[in-house]
Structures are given as structure tokens and as C-alpha cells.
N, C-alpha and C positions, 0 to 999 in steps of 0.2 A: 760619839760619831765614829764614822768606821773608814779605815780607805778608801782609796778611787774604785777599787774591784767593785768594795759594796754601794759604797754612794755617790750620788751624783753631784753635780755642783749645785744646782737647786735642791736637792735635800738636804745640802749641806746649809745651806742660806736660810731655808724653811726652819733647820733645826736650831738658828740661834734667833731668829727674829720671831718680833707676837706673831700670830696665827694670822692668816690673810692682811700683813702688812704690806709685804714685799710686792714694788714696785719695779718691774724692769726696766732696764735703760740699753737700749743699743740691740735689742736682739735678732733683727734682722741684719749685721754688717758679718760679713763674712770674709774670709782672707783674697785681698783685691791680688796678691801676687801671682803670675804663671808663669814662672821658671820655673824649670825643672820637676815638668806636669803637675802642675799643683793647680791646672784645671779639672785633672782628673779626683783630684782628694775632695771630696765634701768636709766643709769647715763650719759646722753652725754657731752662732754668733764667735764665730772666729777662738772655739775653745779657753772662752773666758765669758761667766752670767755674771752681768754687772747692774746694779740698780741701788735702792734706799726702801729702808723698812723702818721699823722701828723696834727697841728694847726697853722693855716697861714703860711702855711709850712715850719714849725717845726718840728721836730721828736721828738713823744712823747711817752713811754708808757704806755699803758691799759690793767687795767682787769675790770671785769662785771658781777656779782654774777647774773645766775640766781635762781630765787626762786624758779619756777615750778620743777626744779629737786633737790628733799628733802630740801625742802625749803632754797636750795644754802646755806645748811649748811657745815662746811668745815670740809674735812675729807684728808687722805693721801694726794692725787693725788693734789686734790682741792690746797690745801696747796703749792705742790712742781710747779707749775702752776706757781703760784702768784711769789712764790721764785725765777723761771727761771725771770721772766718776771723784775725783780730786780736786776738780777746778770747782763740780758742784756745790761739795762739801766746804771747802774755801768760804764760799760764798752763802753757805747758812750755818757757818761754824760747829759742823757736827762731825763728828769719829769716823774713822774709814778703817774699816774691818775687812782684813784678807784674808782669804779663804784658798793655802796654796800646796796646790801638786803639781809641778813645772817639770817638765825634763829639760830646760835652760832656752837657750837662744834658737830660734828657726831658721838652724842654716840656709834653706832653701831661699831663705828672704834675705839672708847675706847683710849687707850695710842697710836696709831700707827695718829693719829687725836688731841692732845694735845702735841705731836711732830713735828705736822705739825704746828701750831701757833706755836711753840717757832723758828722754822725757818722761817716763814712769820714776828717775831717780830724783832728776829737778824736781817734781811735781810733789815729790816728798821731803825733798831737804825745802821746798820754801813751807811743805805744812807742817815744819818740825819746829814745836815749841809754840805752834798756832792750834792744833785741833790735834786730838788723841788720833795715835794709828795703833791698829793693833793686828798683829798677823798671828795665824795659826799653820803647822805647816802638816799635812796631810799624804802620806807617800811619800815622792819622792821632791827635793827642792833643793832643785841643782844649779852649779853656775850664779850666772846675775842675781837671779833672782835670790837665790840667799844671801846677798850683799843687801839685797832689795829688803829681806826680813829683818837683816839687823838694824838697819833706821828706823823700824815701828819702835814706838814706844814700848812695848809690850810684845812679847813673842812665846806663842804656847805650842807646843807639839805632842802629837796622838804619839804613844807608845812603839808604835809601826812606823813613824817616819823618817824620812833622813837628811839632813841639812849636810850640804857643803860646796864648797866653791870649785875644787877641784876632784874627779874621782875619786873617794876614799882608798880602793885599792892599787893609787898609784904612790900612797905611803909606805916608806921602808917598813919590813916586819907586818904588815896588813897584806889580807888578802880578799876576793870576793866573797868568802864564806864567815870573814871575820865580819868587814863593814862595822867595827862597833864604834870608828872614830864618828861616825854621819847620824848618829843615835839618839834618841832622845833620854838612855842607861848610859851614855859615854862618861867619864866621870875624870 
């Protein structure tokens, strides 16, 4: 699979689940916030495809940050998306697989969007040691949400992407052209 440039978050979902398994879940909710014209933004399913598919048929489930809507940063909706998609799983014991390119927290959404990671984080510390999680991280995966990748059980990253909590280039001796602490070559 390739970055957010070349793929999208349903190609990315399509590309690890059987062939016409995937189920959506949520794809009409879209970002309820308007401050700071965020009626003017188009937000489709709130830049995160969440549903259950299956792998060698299994039932599993998925979510899939897209980037091209505010660069699949997470905000309310984003958030309670992921959440449902947790509580389902819970409840038929199956793996929840993340599919993530995050640019972090949706300031615009302010505390109503760092309420939404602490329910995306509970939702994960109560399925830890209950049902596999497994995240992949795809571009960029910034902030929370890489706090968010290290509770998956399991954490794989495309060649291209970059994990970290805080800017890479606000490390001493690093700069924007080195970026090799956020790597998946970082050693």
C-alpha cells in the first residue's frame, strides 16, 4: 500500500480485507463543529471510513484516516467513529485494525476534540488484553494519535511514514530535512 497522496482510506481498507466484505459504519456523520468556519470546510464521514469486513474470513474491525479531509486530523465526530467501531468489536470479540494518517488533534474543535481522544484512548485501554488491535501507520501520525498507535498490540509502518508525539524537528541536532527520528529506518 502507498501513502495518503496515492491512496485513499477505502483503498486502503479494500486492500487488507476479502473482496466485497467491507461493511460501512457511520458514513454519513460529518464534523457537527462551526467555529472558526468549519461550515465552510466539507468534512465527508468526518475524515475517518470506519466499518467490519473480514480477513480470510474473519471478522474484523476497521477504521482508515483519510488525510485529504483536514489532513484526517481528529476532531468530535472523527473520534466517536472510531469509538462506535470499538464498542462493536467488544461486543463480537473481534481485532480492530487502524489504518492511520492523522495530522493530530482538530484544534478548531478545541476541548470538544481532546475529548474525543480520551474516549478513542479508554476505548482502547478497556480492549487491551480483551481483543487484538493492530494499527498501521501510513504518512503522517502525529501527536495523540501516536500515543494512540502504541496501545495496539501490534504496530506496522509503510516505509514513508512518520510516527511522533512531538515535532521531530523540534529535537536538538534534527532538522526538517533530516525527520529520521519519526521513520520507520530510525534505528
Amino acid at each position: 500500500m502507498s501513502n495518503s497522496a496515492k491512496t485513499s482510506a477505502l483503498d486502503r481498507i479494500n486492500a487488507v480485507l476479502d473482496d466485497n466484505s467491507f461493511v460501512e459504519v457511520g458514513s454519513r456523520i460529518t464534523a457537527r463543529n462551526t467555529d472558526f468556519n468549519m461550515t465552510a470546510s466539507e468534512t465527508p464521514a468526518d475524515g475517518v471510513v470506519t466499518g467490519y469486513g473480514t480477513v480470510e474470513g474473519n471478522l474484523v474491525y476497521v477504521y482508515s484516516q483519510d488525510a485529504s479531509v483536514l489532513g484526517g486530523s481528529i476532531g468530535e465526530m472523527h473520534a466517536k467513529k472510531i469509538e462506535n467501531i470499538y464498542a462493536m468489536a467488544m461486543k463480537m470479540g473481534a481485532p480492530v485494525i487502524g489504518l492511520l494518517d492523522c495530522a493530530g488533534l482538530r484544534l478548531q474543535e478545541a476541548t470538544d476534540a481532546l475529548d474525543g481522544f480520551g474516549r478513542v484512548y479508554l476505548s482502547q485501554a478497556t480492549a487491551s488484553g480483551v481483543i487484538p488491535q493492530i494499527s498501521a501507520v501510513f504518512g503522517t501520525c502525529g501527536g495523540g494519535l501516536a500515543v494512540s498507535s502504541a496501545i495496539a498490540d501490534f504496530v506496522f509502518m509503510e516505509e514513508n511514514g512518520k510516527l511522533f508525539v512531538n515535532s521531530p524537528n523540534a529535537l536538538e541536532g534534527n532538522d526538517a530535512s533530516k525527520l529520521d527520528t519519526a521513520t520507520a529506518d530510525f534505528r
